[in-house]
N, C-alpha and C positions, 0 to 999 in steps of 0.2 A: 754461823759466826765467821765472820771474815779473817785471815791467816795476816797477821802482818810480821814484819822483819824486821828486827832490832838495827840500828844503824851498823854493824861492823856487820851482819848477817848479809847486810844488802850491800855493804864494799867488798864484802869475797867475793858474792854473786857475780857483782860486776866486772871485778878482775878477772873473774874465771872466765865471763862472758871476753872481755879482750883479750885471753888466753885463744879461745878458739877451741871448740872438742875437746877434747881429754885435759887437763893438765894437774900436777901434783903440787902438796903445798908449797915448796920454795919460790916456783915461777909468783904463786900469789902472793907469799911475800914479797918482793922483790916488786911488784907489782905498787901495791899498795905503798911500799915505802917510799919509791918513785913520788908518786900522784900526791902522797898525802905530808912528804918530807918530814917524815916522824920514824923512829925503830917501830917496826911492827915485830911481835917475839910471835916466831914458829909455831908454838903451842898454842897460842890464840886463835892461832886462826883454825889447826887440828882441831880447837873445840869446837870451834863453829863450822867448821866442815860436816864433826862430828853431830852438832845440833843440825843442820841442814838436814844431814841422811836421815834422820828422826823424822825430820819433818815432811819426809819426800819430794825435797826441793832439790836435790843431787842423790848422784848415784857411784858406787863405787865399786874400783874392782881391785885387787891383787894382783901385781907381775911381778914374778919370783924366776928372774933370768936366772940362769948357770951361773954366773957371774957378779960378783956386782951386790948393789944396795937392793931390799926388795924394796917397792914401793909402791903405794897405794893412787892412785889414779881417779880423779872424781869426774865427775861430768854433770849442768846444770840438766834438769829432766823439764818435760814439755810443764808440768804443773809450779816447775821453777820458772822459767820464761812466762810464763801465765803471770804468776806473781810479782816479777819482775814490771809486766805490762801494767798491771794494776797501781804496784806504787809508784811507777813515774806517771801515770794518769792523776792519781791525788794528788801527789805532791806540784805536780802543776797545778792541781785548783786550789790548794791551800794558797801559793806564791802568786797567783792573781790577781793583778789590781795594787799588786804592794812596791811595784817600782816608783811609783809617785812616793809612797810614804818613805821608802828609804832612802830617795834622793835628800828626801825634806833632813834627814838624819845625820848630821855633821859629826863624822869621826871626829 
């Protein structure tokens, strides 16, 4: 059975993936709310981080400085990239062939 990603499961991905390595949830918020000009709340996306690591699509780790906030740290894993690869392959073949029709389509 094929693994697919909820819409907001697949804009953390992505954010994390324009993050670059490591990054924690604020940069993804911050991230998305840019891109998507909407509030994204903190905890949304902690769940879907949270659903990710379930899913073995990210990985995470704890750093607990001397100082300071601790913070949890995720990283996208090769079977996230995998997944990633796959649903922008579909979703190209779903969107093919539909520029004709949506031009035809008068907002």
């Amino acid at each position: 059975m094929a693994r697919t990603l909820q819409l907001f499961e697949l804009q953390v991905l992505l954010a994390m993936l324009r993050q670059g390595g490591e990054t924690y949830s604020v940069p993804i918020v911050f991230d998305l709310e840019q891109r998507s000009a909407r509030r994204v709340a903190p905890a949304a996306v902690f769940i879907a981080l949270s659903r990710l690591e379930k899913k073995g699509l990210v990985a995470s780790r704890i750093d607990e400085p001397g100082s300071g906030r601790v913070r949890r740290y995720f990283t996208v894993t090769r079977a996230g990239v995998a997944l990633l690869k796959e649903t922008r392959q579909a979703h190209a073949r779903l969107w093919k062939d539909l520029d004709r029709v949506l031009r035809a389509h008068r907002s």
